[in-house]
C-alpha positions as CSV (number, residue, x, y, z in Angstrom):
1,X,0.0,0.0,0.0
2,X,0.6,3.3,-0.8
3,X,-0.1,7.0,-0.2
4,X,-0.5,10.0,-2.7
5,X,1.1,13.3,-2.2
6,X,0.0,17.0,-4.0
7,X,1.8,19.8,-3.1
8,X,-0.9,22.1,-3.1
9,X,1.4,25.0,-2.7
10,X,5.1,25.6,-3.3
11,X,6.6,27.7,-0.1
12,X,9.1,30.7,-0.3
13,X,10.8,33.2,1.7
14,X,12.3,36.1,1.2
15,X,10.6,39.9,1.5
16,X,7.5,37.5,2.2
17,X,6.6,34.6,3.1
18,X,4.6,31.5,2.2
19,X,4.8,27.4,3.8
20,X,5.1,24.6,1.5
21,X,1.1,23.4,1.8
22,X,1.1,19.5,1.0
23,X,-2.3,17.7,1.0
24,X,-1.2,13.0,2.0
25,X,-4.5,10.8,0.7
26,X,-4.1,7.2,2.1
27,X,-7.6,5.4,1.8
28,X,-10.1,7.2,3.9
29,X,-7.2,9.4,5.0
30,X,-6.6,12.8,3.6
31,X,-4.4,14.9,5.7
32,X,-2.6,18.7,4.9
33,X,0.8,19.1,6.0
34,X,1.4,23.0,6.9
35,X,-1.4,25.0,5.9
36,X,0.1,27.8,6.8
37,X,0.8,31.3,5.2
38,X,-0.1,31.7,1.1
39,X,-0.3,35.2,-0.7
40,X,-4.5,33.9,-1.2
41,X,-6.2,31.1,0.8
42,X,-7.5,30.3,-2.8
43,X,-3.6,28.9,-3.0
44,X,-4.9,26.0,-0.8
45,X,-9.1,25.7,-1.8
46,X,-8.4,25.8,-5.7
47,X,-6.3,23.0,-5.8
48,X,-8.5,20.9,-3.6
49,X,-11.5,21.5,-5.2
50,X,-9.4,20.4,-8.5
51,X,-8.8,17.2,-6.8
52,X,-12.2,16.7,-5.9
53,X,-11.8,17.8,-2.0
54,X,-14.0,19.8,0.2
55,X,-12.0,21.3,2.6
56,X,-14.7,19.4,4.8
57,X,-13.5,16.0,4.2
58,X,-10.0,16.9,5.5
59,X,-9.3,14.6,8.7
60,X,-5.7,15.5,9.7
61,X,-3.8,18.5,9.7
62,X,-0.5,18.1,10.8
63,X,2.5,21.4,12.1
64,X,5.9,21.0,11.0
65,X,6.1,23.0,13.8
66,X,4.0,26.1,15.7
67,X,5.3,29.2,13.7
68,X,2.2,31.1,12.0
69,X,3.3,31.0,8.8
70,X,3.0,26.9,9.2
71,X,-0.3,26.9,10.7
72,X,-2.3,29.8,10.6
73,X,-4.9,28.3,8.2
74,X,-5.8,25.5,9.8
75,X,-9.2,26.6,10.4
76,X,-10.1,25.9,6.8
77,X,-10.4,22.5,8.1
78,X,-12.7,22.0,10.7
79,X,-13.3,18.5,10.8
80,X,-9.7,17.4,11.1
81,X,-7.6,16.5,14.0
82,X,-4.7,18.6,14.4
83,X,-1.4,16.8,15.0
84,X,1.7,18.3,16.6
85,X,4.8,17.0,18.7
86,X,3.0,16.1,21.5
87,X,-0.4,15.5,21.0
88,X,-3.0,15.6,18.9
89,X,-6.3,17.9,18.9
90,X,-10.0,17.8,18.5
91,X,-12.6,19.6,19.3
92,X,-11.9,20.3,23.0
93,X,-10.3,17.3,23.2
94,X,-6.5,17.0,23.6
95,X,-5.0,13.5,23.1
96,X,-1.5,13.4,24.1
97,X,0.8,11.2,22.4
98,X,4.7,11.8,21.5
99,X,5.0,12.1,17.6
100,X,8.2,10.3,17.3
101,X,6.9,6.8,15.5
102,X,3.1,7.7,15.7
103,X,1.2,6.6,12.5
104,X,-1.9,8.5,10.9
105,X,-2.1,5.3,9.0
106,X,0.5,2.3,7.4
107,X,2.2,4.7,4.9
108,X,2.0,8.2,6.8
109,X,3.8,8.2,10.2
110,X,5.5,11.1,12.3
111,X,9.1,11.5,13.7
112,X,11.0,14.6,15.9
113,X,13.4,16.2,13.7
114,X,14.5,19.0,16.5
115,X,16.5,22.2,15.2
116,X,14.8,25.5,14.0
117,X,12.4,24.5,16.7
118,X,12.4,22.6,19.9
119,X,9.6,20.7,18.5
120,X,9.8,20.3,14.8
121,X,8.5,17.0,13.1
122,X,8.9,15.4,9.8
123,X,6.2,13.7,8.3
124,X,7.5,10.5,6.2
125,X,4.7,9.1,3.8
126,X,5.1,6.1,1.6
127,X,4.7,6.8,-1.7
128,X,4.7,4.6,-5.0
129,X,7.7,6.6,-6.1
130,X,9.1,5.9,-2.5
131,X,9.8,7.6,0.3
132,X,9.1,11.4,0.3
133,X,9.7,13.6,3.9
134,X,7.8,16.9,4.4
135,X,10.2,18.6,7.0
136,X,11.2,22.0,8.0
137,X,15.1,20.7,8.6
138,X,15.3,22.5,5.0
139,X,13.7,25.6,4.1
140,X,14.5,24.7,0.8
141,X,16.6,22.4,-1.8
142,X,19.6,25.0,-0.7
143,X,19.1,24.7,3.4
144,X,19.7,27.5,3.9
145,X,23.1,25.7,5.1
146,X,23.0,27.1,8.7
147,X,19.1,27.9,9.4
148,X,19.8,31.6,10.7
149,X,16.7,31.0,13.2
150,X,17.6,27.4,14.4
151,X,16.8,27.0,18.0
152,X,19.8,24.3,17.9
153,X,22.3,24.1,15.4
154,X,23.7,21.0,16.2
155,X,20.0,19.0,16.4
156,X,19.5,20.9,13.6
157,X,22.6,18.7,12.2
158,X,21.6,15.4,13.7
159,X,18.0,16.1,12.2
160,X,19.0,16.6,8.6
161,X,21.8,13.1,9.3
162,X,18.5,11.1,10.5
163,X,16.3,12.2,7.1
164,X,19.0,11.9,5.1
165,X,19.6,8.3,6.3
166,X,16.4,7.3,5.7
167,X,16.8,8.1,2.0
168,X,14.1,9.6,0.7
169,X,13.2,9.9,-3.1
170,X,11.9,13.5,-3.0
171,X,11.9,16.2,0.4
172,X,9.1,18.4,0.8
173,X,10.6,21.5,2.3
174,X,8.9,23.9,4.4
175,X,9.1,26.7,1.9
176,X,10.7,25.6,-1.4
177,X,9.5,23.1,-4.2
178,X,10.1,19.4,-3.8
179,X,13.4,18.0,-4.3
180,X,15.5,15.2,-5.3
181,X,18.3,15.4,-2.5
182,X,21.8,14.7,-3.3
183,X,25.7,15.2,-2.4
184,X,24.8,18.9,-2.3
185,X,21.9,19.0,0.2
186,X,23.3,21.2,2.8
187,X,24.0,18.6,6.1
């Protein structure tokens, strides 16, 4: 089995700012990774309703981490559970759980990947074209090569090792397009 990936929105940053926006679809499953800050929430809703979503029929909605321009439209989804490090929400019901190894489902699971925050996670999904992360330990396909607001530099290091070892086909930054990474993937 495996899960689909559309990056619904490629990320930037710059003079402004925008998250990489990633809707996961495993079976009943359909989760966005980072819906966060776009120029237009139309950025986000037009390619849905091109795939034949309703923002409705969202379930999961999962934070790289808690900065605003990762999560501050997660209210377009009001049915999902919202995942983070430490727990996961819904409703006014908060479930904790630690991310590191917790699975939405066989092909989409969760790990800690520590360094521009504390509590930064990576979400690895199984795809048919293999393994693809959707992580903030890149910003994107060229690092930067020292994250200038990395909480910890050197988990920061150990974070981007651990990915890297797990050898994805494809990295979904957290504000770049996807990318194929290689000997020059900032460590």
């Amino acid at each position: 089995m495996t899960a689909e990936l559309w990056v619904l929105n490629n990320g930037y940053i710059g003079d402004r700012v925008a998250s990489t926006v990633t809707l996961l679809r495993d079976g009943d499953t359909l989760a966005v990774v980072d819906p966060g800050m776009v120029a237009d929430r139309q950025q986000i809703l037009a390619p849905l309703r091109e795939l034949g979503v309703d923002p409705d029929d969202i379930t999961d909605v999962i934070f790289s981490h808690h900065h605003p321009d990762h999560t501050i439209n997660a209210a377009l989804f009001r049915n999902a559970r919202y995942h983070d490090h430490w727990a996961y929400y819904v409703n006014d019901e908060w479930v904790s759980r630690d991310a590191e190894g917790f699975a939405l489902t066989d092909t989409i699971r969760l790990i800690r990947t520590p360094g521009h925050t504390a509590e930064d996670i990576t979400t690895l999904v199984d795809t048919a074209d293999g393994l693809v992360a959707l992580t903030h330990v890149w910003w994107h396909s060229g690092g930067p090569a020292h994250d200038p607001k990395a909480t910890d530099s050197d988990a920061l290091t150990a974070s981007r090792a651990r990915v890297l070892a797990l050898r994805p086909s494809l990295v979904v930054p957290g504000h770049g397009a996807a990318f194929v990474p290689d000997e020059n993937t900032p460590r």
